[in-house]
C-alpha positions as CSV (number, residue, x, y, z in Angstrom):
1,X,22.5,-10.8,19.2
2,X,24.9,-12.1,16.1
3,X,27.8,-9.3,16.6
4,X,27.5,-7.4,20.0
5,X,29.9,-5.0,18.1
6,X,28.4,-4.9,14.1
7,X,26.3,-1.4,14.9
8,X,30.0,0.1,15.8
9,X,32.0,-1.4,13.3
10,X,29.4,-2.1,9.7
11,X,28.4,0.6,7.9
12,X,24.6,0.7,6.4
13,X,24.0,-1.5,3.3
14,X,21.8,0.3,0.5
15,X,20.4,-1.7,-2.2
16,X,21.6,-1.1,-5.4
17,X,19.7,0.9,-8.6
18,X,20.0,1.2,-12.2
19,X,21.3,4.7,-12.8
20,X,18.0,7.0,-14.2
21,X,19.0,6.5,-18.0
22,X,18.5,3.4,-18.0
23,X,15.4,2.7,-15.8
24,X,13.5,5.6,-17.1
25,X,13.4,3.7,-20.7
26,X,11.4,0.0,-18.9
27,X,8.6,-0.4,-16.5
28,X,10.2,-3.0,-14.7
29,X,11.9,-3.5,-11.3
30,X,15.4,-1.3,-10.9
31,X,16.1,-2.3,-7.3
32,X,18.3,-5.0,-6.5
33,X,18.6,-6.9,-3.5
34,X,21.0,-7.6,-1.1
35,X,23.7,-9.8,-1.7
36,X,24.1,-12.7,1.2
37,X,27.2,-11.0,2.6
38,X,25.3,-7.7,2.7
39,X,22.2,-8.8,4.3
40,X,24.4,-10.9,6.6
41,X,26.5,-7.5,7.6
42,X,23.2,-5.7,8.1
43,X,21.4,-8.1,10.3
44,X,24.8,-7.8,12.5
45,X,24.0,-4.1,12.8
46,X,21.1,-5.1,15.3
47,X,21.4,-4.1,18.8
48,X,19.2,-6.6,20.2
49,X,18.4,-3.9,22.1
50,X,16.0,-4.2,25.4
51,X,12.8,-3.3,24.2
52,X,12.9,-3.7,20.4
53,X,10.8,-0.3,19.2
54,X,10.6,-2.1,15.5
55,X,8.2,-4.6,16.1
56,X,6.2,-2.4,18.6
57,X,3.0,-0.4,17.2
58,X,5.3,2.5,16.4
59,X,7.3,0.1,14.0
60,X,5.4,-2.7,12.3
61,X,1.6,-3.2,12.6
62,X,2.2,-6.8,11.3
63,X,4.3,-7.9,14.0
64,X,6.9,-9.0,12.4
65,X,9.8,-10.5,14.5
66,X,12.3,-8.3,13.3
67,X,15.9,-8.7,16.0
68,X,14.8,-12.6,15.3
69,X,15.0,-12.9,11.5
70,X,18.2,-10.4,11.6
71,X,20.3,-12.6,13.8
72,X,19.1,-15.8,11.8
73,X,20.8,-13.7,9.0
74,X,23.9,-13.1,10.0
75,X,24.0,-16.6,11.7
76,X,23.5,-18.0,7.7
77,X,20.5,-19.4,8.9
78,X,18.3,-18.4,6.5
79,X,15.4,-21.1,6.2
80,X,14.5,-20.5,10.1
81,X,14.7,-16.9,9.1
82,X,12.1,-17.8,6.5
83,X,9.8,-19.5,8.8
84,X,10.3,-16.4,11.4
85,X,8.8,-14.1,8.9
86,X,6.4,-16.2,7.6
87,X,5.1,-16.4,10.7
88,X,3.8,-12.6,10.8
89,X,3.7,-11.6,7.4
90,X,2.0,-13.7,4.7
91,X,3.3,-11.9,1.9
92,X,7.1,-10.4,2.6
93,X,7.7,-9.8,-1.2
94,X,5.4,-7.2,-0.8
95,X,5.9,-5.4,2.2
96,X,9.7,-5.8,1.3
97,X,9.2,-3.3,-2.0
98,X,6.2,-1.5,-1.0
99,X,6.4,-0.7,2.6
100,X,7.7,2.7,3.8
101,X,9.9,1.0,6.4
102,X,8.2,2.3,9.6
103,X,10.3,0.0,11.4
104,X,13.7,1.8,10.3
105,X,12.1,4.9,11.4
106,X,11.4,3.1,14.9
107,X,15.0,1.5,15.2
108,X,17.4,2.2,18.6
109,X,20.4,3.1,16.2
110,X,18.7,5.4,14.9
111,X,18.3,7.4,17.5
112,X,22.4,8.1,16.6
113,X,23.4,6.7,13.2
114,X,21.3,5.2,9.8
115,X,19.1,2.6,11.3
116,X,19.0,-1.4,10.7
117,X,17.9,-2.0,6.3
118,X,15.2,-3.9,7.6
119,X,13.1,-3.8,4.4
120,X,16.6,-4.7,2.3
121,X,17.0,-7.6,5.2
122,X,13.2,-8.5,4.5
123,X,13.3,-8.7,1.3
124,X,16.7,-10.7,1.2
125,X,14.6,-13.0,3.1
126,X,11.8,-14.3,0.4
127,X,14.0,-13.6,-2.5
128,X,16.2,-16.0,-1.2
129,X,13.7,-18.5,-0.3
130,X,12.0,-18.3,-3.6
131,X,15.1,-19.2,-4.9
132,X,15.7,-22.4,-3.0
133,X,12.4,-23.4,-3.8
134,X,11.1,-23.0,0.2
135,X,8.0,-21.1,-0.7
136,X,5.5,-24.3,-1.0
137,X,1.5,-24.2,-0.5
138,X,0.4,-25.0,3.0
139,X,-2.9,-26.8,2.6
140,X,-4.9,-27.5,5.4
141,X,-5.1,-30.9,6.8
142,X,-8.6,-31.3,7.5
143,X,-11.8,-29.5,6.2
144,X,-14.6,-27.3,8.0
145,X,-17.8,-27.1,6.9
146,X,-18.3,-23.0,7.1
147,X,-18.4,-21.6,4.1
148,X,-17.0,-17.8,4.2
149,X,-16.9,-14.9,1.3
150,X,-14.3,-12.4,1.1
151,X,-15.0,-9.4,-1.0
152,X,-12.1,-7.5,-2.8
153,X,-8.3,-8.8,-3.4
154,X,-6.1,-6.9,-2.3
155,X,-3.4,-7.2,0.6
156,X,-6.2,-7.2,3.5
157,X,-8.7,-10.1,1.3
158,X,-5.7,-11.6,0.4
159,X,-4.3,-12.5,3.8
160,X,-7.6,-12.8,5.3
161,X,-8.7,-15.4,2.9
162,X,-4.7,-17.1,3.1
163,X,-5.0,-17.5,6.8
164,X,-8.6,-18.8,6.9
165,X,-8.6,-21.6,4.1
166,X,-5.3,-22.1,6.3
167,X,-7.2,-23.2,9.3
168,X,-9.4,-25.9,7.1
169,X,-12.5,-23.3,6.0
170,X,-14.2,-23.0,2.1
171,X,-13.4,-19.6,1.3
172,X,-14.0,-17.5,-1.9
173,X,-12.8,-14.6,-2.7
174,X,-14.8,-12.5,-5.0
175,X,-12.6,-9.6,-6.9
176,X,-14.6,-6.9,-9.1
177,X,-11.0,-6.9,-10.9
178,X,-9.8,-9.6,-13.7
179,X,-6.9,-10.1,-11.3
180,X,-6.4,-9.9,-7.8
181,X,-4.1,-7.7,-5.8
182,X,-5.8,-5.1,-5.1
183,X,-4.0,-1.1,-5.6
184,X,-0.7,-3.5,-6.0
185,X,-1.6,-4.6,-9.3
186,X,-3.5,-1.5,-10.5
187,X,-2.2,1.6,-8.6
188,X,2.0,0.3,-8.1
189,X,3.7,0.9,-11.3
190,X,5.6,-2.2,-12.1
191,X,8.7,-0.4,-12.0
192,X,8.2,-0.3,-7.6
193,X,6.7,-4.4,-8.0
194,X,6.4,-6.3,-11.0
195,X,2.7,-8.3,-10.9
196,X,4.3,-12.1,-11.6
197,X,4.9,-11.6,-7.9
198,X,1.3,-11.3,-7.2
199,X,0.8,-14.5,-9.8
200,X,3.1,-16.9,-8.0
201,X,0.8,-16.0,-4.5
202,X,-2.5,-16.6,-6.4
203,X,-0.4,-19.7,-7.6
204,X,-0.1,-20.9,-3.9
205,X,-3.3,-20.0,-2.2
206,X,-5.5,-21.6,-5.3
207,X,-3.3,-24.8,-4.6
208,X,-4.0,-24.4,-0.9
209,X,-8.2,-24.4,-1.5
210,X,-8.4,-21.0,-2.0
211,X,-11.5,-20.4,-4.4
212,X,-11.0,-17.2,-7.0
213,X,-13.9,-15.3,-8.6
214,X,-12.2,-12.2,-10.7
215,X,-14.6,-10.0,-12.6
216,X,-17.4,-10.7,-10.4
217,X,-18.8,-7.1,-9.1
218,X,-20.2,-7.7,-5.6
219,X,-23.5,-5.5,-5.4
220,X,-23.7,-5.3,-9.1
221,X,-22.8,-9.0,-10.5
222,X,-24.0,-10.3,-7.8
223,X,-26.3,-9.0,-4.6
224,X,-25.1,-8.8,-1.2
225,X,-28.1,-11.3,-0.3
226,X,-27.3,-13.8,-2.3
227,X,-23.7,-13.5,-1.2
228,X,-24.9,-13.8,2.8
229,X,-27.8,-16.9,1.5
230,X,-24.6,-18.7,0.5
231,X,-22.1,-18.0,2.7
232,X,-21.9,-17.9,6.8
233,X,-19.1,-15.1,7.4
234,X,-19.0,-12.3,4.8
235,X,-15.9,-10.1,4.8
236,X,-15.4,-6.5,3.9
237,X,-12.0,-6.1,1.9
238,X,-12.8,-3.7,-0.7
239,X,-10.4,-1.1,0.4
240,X,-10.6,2.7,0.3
241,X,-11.2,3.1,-3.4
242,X,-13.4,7.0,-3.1
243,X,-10.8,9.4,-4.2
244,X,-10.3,13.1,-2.8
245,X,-11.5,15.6,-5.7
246,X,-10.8,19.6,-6.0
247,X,-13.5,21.3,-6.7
248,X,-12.3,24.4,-8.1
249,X,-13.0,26.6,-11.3
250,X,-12.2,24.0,-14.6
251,X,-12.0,20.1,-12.7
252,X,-14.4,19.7,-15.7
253,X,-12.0,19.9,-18.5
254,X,-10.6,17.3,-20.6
255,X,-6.8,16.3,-19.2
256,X,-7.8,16.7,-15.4
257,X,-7.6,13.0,-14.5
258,X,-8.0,11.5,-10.8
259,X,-3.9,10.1,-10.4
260,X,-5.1,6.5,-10.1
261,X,-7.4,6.5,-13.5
262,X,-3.8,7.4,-15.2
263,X,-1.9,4.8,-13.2
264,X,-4.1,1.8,-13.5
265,X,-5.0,2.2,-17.3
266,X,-0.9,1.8,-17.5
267,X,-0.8,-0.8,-15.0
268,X,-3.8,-2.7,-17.3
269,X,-1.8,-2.2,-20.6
270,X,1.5,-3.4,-19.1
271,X,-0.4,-6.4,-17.7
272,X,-2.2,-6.9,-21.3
273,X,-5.5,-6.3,-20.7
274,X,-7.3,-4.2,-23.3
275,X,-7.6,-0.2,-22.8
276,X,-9.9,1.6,-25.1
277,X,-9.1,5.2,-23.7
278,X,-5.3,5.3,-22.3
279,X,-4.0,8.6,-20.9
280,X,-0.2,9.4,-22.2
281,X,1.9,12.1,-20.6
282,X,4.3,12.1,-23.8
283,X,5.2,15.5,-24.9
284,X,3.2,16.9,-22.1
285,X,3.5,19.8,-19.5
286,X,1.9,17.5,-16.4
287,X,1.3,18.6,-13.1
288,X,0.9,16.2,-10.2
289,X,-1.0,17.7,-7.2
290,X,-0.1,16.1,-4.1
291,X,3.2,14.9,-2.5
292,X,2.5,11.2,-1.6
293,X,3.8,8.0,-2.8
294,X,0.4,8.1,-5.7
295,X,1.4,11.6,-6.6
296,X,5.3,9.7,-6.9
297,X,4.6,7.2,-9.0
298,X,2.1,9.5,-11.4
299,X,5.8,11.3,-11.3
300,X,8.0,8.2,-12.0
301,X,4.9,6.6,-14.9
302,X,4.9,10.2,-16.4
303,X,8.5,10.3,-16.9
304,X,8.8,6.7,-18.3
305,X,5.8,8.0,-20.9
306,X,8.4,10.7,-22.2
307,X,6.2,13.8,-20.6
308,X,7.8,17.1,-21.7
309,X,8.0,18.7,-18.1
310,X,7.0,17.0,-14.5
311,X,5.8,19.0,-11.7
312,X,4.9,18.0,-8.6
313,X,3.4,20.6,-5.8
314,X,1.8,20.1,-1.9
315,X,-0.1,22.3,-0.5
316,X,2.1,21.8,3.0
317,X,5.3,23.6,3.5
318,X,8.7,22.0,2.8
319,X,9.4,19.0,5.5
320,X,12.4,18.9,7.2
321,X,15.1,17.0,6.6
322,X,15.4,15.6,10.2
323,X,13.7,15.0,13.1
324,X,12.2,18.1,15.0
325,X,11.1,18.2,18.2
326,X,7.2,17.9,17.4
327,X,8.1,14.2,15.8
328,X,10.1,12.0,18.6
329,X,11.4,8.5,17.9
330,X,10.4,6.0,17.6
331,X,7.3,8.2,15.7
332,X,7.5,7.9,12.0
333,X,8.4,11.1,10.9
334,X,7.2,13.6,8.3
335,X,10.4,15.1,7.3
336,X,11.1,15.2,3.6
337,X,11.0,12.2,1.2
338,X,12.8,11.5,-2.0
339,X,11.4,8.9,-3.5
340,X,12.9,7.3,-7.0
341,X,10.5,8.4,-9.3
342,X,12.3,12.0,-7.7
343,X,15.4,11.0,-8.8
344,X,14.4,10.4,-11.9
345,X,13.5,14.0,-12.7
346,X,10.6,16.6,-12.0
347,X,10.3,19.8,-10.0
348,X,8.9,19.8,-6.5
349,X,7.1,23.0,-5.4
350,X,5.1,23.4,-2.0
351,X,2.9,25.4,0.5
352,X,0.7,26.0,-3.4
353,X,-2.7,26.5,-3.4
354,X,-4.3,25.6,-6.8
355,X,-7.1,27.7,-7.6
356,X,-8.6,26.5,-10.8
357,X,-7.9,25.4,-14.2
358,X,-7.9,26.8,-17.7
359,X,-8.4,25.8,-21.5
360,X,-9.7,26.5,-24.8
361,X,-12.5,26.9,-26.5
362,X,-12.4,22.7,-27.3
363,X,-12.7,21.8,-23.7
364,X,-8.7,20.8,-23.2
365,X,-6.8,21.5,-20.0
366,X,-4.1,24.4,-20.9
367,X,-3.2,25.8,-17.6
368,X,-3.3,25.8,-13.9
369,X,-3.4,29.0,-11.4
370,X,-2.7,29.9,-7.8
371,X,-0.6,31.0,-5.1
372,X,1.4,30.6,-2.4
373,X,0.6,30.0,1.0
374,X,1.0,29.7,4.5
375,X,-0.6,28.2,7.0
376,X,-1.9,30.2,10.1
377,X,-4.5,29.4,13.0
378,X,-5.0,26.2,11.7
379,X,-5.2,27.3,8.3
380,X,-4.0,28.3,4.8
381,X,-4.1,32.2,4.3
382,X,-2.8,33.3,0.8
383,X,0.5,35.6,0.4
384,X,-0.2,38.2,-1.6
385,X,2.0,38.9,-4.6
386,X,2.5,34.8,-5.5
387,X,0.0,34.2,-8.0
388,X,0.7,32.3,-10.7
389,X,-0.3,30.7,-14.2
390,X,1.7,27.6,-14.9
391,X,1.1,25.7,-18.5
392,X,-0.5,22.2,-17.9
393,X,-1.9,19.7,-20.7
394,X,-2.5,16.8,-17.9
395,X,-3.3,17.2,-13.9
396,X,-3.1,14.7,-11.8
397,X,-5.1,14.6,-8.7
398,X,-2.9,12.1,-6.7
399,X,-4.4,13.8,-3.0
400,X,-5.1,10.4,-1.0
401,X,-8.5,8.6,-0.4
402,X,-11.6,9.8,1.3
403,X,-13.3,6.4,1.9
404,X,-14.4,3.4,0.6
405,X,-16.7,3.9,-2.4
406,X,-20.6,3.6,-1.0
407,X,-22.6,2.9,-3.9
408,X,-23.3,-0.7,-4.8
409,X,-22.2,-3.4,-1.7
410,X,-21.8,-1.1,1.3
411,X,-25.6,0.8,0.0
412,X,-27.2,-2.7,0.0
413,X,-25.8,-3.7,3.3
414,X,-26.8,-0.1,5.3
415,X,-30.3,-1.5,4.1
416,X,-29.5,-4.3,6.0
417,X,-28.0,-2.5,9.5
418,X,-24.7,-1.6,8.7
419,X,-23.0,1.4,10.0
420,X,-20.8,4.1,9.0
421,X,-18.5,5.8,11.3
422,X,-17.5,9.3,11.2
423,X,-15.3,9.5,8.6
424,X,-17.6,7.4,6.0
425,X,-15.5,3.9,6.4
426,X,-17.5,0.9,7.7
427,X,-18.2,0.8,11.4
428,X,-15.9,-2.4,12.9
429,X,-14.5,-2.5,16.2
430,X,-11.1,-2.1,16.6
431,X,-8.5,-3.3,19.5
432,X,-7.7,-6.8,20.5
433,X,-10.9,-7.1,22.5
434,X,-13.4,-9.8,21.7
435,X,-15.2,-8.6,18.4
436,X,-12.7,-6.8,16.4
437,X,-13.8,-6.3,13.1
438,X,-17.2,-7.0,13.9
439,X,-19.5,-4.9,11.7
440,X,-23.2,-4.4,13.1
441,X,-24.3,-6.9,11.2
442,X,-23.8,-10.5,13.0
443,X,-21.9,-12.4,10.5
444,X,-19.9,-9.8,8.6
445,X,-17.3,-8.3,9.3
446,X,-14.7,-5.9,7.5
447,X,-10.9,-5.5,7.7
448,X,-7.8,-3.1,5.7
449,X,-8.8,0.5,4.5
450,X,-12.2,-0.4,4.3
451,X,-12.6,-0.2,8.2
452,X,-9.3,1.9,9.0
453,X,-9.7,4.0,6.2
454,X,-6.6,4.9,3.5
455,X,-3.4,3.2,4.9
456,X,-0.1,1.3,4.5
457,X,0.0,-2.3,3.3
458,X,1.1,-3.8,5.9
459,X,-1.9,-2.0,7.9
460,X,-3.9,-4.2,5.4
461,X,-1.9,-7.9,5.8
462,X,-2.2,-7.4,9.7
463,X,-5.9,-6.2,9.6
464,X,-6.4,-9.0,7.4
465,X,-4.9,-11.9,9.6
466,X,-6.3,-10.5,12.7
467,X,-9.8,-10.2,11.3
468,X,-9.2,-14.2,10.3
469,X,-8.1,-15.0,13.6
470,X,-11.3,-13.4,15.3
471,X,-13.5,-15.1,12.3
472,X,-11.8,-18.3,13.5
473,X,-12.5,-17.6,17.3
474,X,-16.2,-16.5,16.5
475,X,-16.8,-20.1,15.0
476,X,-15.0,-22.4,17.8
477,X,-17.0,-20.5,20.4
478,X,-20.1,-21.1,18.3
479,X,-21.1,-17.4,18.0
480,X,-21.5,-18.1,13.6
């Protein structure tokens, strides 16, 4: 414990932003980091406390040694702090923008005051270290002969693969993308994390063995048999890519877009790839239907596009702004959420029930109706007397993830045995028993949203380091 007394004394450190007038008019990064003194101050707000809730599954699912790394901090030690974190987390530059911080919400003080800044602590971390020059590849020393194929690039593939050509194996990872990185490079608007990040990773891990196939469709480029003739292991990254749709009266017309078809055509122009049919909010009425982080950042791109009027609605009533008594600590709450892209400007509406859309004789989008509801027995009943008819050019359908997309790979491999669970994901174990992430098909396994369905990134680093570490154990016990 660096300062039994810091949680008394030190005050929480936020990171700094640009104001709103200035951020709205870039795509790139606002947030700043912690400057040594801060991050030092924060870590000395750690308890230490008995039984640290932040690492625990409440807090972080990728283990991360969090009381560790914050007295390294405050001690100045901040190479060792390095090495503590790289020791869970593979990617920290991520998780350090990107992650919604269930740790904070898991903290002992915050059971009474603002919690550690983890993430700002975090992120101090591997900012630093990238500017010392600390981040170096770490090539194995030796060589196996299995040969293992990871399909899809994002946060789950990537650590998988990291960890795996790690331990001395020839691993490719196959990406139906022209760059990896998975809903980080396509779905995060640069303005949350700018993609050189992502680079200077795929920098490392190609210098470490790592073997890269972009723009090679798995199931469609090239079969699933020829993959498994090739390779022993085969691993399921893909992700949850099948988006939620609303089928109601007008989803047909032109301007009612799925939220990530509008975010990754921006995301492909900003990273200079050619887009032959962009979507542009500019001078538009646009109305974002769902309250998540997608349905945020449709909010903060729309905004930076010069839309004419943001609205965002959720068909769940208004979350408080504290705890209640139905979410405990160390449980990650659902009280209400201001993200940036809020800050930044648009109107938030909730407990709406969209009904349909409208336009005109051309087939364009002009309107959206509904009411208000409320939810009763389990479900939503309308109050009379709300209906409404707002004006819309664009709608957003930014309502989460039902699975992972079936057609193609995950077809040609139920041919093959594998199973589906209830929910449509692909049926792996889960658990730290023997044969996690085992699919019922000997030899292939699947980790991140593709098994657990639509989740947090650092869900998908941990699934994909613990789905190495059971590849890894699989082999040495001879069961591959």
């Amino acid at each position: 414990m660096g300062k039994v007394t810091g949680f008394k004394e030190i005050n929480r450190h936020k990171m700094r932003r640009d104001p709103v007038e200035e951020r709205i008019l870039h795509y790139s990064e606002f947030e700043h980091r912690l400057n040594d003194d801060d991050a030092k101050d924060e870590g000395a707000r750690c308890m230490d406390c008995g039984i640290p809730f932040c690492h625990s599954e409440h807090g972080c699912p990728v283990d991360n040694l969090i009381p560790e790394w914050n007295d390294l901090v405050y001690r100045g030690h901040w190479k060792q702090a390095l090495d503590n974190l790289h020791s869970t987390n593979n990617f920290p530059e991520f998780t350090g923008r990107l992650c919604p911080a269930p740790c904070e919400s898991a903290c002992t003080l915050g059971i009474t005051n603002p919690p550690v800044h983890i993430k700002s602590i975090e992120r101090a971390i591997i900012d630093n270290a990238y500017d010392e020059g600390w981040v170096e590849p770490m090539p194995a020393p030796f060589q196996r002969e299995q040969k293992i194929a990871i399909i899809g690039g994002g946060p789950a593939g990537m650590a998988c693969a990291q960890q795996l050509v790690r331990a001395g194996y020839q691993v490719t990872l196959f990406e139906k993308n022209q760059s990896i990185g998975g809903l980080m490079r396509y779905g995060i608007p640069d303005f949350k994390m700018e993609k050189w990040r992502i680079e200077r990773r795929v920098q490392q891990m190609r210098s470490e063995g790592l073997v890269l196939k972009t723009g090679v469709h798995v199931g469609l480029d090239i079969s699933v048999s020829e993959i498994r003739d090739q390779f022993d292991v085969m691993v399921l990254a893909g992700g949850s890519e099948q988006p939620r749709d609303l089928p109601v009266p007008g989803r047909e017309l032109r301007g009612v877009h799925f939220a990530m078809d509008f975010l990754t055509r921006q995301n492909r122009i900003i990273g200079g790839e050619e887009v032959n049919d962009p979507i542009s909010a500019r001078g538009k009425h646009v109305i974002v239907i769902g309250g998540g982080d997608t349905g945020s950042d449709c909010v903060g791109t729309s905004r930076r596009q010069g839309a004419s009027s943001i609205t965002q609605i959720e068909l769940f009533p208004e979350p408080p702004a504290e705890r209640t008594a139905d979410m405990p600590w160390p449980t990650y709450p659902r009280t209400l959420k201001t993200s940036s892209s809020h800050e930044e400007g648009c109107e938030r509406k909730w407990a709406v029930m969209t009904k349909g859309f409208k336009g005109n004789a051309d087939g364009q989008l002009t309107a959206i109706f509904g009411n208000e509801v409320k939810f009763e027995r389990g479900q939503f009943v309308d109050i009379p007397g709300t209906e409404f008819e707002w004006p819309a050019d664009l709608v957003f359908l930014a309502m989460g993830f039902v699975h992972p997309v079936h057609e193609g790979m995950i077809g040609d491999l139920q041919k093959s045995g594998l199973e589906l669970d209830a929910r449509g994901n692909v049926k792996a174990s889960f658990g730290t028993v023997k044969g996690s992430f085992q699919t019922t098909i000997p030899g292939v396994f699947s980790c991140g949203d593709m098994r657990r369905g639509q989740s947090l990134i650092v869900w998908a680093i941990s699934e994909g380091r613990k789905c190495a570490a059971e590849i890894h154990r699989q082999i040495e016990a001879g069961l591959i």
